[in-house]
C-alpha positions, -999 to +999 in steps of 0.1 A: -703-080+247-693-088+287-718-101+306-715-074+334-735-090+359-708-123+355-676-100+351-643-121+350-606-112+349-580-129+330-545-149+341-521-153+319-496-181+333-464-193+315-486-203+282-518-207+293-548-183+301-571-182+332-604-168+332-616-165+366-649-147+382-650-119+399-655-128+434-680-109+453-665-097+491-678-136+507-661-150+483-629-131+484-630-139+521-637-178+514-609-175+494-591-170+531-606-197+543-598-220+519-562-213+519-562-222+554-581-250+549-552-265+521-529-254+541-541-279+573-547-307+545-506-301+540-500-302+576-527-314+599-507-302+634-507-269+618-530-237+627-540-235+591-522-195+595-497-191+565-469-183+591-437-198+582-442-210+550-418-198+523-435-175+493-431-205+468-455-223+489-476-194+498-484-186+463-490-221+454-519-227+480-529-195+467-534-209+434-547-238+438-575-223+456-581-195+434-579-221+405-606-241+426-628-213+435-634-188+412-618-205+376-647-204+351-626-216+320-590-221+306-575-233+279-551-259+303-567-288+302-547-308+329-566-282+353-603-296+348-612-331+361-642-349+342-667-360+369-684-392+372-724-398+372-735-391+410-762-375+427-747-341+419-754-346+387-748-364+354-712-379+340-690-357+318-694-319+344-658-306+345-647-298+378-613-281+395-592-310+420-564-297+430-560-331+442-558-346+406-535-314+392-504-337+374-469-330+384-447-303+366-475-278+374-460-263+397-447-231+386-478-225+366-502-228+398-477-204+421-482-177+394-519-180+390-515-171+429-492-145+420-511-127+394-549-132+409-549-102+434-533-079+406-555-086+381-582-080+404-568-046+418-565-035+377-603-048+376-617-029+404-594+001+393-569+006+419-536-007+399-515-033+407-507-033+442-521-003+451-536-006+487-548+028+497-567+054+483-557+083+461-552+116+486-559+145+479-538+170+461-530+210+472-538+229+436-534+264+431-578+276+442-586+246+465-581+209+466-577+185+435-609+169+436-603+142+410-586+125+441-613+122+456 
C-alpha cells in the first residue's frame, strides 16, 4: 500500500523510471529558486530569470533540479553519487550532483523537466496541462454542479 502521507509520482524518461516526492507548495516554489540558482552557476552575469534561453536548456535546468530536489529513487544509477564519510554523516549515503551527472544524459534530464509538472498536474487531479479550473456548466434545472 502508498504511504499517503509520503505520496510520490512517477517519470518515465527514455528507459528509465523516476520516482520523485510530491513537493509540498515551499518546495514547489524552491524548486523556482533553484532553477534560478543553476541557471546563475551557468552564467554568473546573468539575472538567474530563464529569459532568453532556448526550451532545450530550459527543460534541462528543469531537470536537473527536479532530479536534485525531490528524486527519492530510480532505477538510473549514473543519477546517484555515493558520498564520502563527513560530518553529515557516514560513507556509502547516495546523494543527487548534478555536477557529477556523466555526459550523454542529456536528453534524459530535459525530459524529466518535461514530464515533472504533468505528472504532477495528473497527481493533484487537474490533467496534463490543465491550468484553470473546471467552469461551470448551464444544464436544463440549474447549474452542473459537478464543476464545481
Amino acid at each position: 500500500m502508498a504511504d499517503i502521507l509520503k505520496p510520490t509520482v512517477s517519470v518515465k524518461a527514455q528507459d528509465h523510471e523516476f520516482i520523485f516526492r510530491v513537493p509540498s507548495p515551499l518546495e514547489k516554489a524552491r524548486l523556482g529558486a533553484r532553477e534560478a540558482s543553476i541557471r546563475k552557476m551557468i552564467d554568473p552575469t546573468g539575472s538567474g530569470w530563464a529569459d532568453g534561453y532556448d526550451l532545450d536548456t530550459f527543460y534541462l535546468i528543469r531537470g536537473m533540479a527536479v532530479l536534485e530536489l525531490f528524486l527519492d529513487r530510480s532505477d538510473a544509477k549514473w543519477v546517484f553519487t555515493e558520498a564520502p564519510v563527513s560530518k553529515d554523516g557516514p560513507a556509502g549515503r547516495v546523494y543527487v550532483d548534478i555536477t557529477a551527472f556523466p555526459p550523454g544524459k542529456e536528453d534524459v534530464i530535459s525530459e524529466v523537466g518535461r514530464e515533472f509538472q504533468p505528472a504532477l498536474d495528473r497527481f493533484h487531479g487537474r490533467g496534463v496541462g490543465s491550468a484553470k479550473p473546471a467552469t461551470a456548466e448551464a444544464v436544463e434545472g440549474g447549474v452542473d454542479t459537478g464543476a464545481l
